[in-house]
Residue frames as qw, qx, qy, qz and C-alpha x, y, z in Angstrom:
[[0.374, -0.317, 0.869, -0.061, -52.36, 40.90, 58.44],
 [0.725, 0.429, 0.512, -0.171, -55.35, 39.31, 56.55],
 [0.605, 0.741, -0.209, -0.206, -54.18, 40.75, 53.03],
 [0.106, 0.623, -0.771, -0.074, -50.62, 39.45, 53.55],
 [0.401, 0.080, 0.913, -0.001, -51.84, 35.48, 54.51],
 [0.703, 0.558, 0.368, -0.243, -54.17, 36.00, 51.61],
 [0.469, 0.704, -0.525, -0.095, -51.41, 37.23, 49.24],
 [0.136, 0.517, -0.833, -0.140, -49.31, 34.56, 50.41],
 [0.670, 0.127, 0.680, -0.269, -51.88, 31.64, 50.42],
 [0.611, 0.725, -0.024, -0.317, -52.59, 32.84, 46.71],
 [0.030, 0.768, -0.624, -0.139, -48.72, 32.38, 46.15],
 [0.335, -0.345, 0.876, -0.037, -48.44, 28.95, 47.40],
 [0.695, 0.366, 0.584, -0.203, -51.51, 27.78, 46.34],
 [0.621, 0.712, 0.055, -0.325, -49.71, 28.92, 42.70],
 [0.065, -0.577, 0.814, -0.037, -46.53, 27.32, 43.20],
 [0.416, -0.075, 0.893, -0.154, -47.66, 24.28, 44.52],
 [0.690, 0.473, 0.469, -0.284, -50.35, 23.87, 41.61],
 [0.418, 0.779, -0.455, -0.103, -47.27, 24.80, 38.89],
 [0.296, -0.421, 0.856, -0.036, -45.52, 21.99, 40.52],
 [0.673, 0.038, 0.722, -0.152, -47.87, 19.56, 40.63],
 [0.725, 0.624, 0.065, -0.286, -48.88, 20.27, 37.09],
 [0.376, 0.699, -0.608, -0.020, -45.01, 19.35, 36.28],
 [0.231, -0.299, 0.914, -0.147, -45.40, 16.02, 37.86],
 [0.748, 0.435, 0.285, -0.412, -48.44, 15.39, 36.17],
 [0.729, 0.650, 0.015, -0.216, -46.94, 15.60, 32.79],
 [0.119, -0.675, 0.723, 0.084, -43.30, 14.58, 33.59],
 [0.630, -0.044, 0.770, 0.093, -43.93, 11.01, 32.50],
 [0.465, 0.823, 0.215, -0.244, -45.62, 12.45, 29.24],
 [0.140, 0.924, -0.336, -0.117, -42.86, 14.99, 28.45],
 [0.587, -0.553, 0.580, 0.112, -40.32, 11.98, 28.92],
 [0.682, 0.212, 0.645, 0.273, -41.61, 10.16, 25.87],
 [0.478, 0.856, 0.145, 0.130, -41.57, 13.22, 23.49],
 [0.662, 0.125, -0.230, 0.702, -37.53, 13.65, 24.93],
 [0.069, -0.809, 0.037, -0.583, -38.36, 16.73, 27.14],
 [0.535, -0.135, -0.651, 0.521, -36.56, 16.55, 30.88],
 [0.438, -0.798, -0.163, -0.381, -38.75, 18.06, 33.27],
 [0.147, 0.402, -0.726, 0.538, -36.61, 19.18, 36.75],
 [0.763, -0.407, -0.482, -0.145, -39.28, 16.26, 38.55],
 [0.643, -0.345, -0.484, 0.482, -36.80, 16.06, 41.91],
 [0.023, -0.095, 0.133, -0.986, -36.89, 20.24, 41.97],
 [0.503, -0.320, -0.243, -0.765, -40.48, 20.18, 41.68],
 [0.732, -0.405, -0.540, -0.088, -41.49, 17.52, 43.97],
 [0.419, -0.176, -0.557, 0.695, -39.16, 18.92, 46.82],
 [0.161, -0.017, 0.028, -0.986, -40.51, 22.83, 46.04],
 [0.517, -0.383, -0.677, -0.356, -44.28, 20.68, 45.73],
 [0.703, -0.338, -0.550, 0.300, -43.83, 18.91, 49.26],
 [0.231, -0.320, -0.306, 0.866, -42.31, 22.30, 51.43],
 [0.223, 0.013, -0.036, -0.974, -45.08, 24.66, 50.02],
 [0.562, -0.295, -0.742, -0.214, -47.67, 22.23, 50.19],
 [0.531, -0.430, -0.661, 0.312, -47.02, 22.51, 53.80],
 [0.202, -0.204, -0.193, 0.938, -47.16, 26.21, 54.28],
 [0.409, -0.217, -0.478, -0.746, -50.11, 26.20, 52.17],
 [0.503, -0.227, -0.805, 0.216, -51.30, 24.08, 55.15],
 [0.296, -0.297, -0.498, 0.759, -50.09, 26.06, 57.72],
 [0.019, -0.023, 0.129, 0.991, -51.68, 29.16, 55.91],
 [0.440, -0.332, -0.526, -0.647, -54.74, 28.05, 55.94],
 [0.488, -0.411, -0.727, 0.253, -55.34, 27.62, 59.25],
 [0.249, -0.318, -0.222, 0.887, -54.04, 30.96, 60.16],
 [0.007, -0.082, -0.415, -0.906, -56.50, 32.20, 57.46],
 [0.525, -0.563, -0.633, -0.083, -59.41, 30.39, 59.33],
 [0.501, -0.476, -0.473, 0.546, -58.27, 32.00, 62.25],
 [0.138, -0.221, -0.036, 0.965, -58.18, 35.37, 61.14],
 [0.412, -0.166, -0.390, -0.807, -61.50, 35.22, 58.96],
 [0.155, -0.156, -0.912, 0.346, -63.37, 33.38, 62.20],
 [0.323, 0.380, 0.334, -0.800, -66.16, 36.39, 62.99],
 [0.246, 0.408, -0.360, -0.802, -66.77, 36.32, 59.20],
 [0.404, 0.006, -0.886, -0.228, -67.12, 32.81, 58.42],
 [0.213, 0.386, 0.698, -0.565, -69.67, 32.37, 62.02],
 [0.260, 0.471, 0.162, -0.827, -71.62, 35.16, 60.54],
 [0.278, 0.358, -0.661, -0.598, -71.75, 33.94, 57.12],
 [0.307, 0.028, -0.937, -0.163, -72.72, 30.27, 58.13],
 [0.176, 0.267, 0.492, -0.810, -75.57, 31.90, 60.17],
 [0.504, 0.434, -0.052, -0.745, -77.40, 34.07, 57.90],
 [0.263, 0.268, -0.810, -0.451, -76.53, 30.51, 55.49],
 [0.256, -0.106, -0.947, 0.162, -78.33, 28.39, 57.70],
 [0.179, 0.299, 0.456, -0.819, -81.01, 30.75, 59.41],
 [0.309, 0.292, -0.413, -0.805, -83.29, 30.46, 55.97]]
């Protein structure tokens, strides 16, 4: 279960950072005559944005023992 929310955190988090990076420069690309699909990207942004959310909670929840332990041994020094 952990590999698969990590593979698909990885996903979103590479979607949603391919998006954004095409709303970044859509105002750019406009003045050099390039048409970026801006209303694809900002919907496909905005719904994986939120699963990237959701995933990341469930990823807290599943790496919980680890992350205690970790912020022990961080703090015990």
């Amino acid at each position: 279960m952990r590999m698969w929310v990590s593979l698909a955190l990885f996903v979103t988090w590479l979607i949603t950072g391919i998006t954004g990076v095409i709303l970044l420069v859509a105002p750019l690309a406009v003045q050099y005559g390039i048409n970026l699909p801006v209303d694809t990207a900002d919907t496909i942004h905005s719904y994986v944005g939120f699963m990237f959310f959701g995933l990341s909670f469930v990823h807290l929840a599943l790496n919980w023992g680890a992350m205690k332990t970790y912020f022990r041994r961080m703090f015990k020094k």
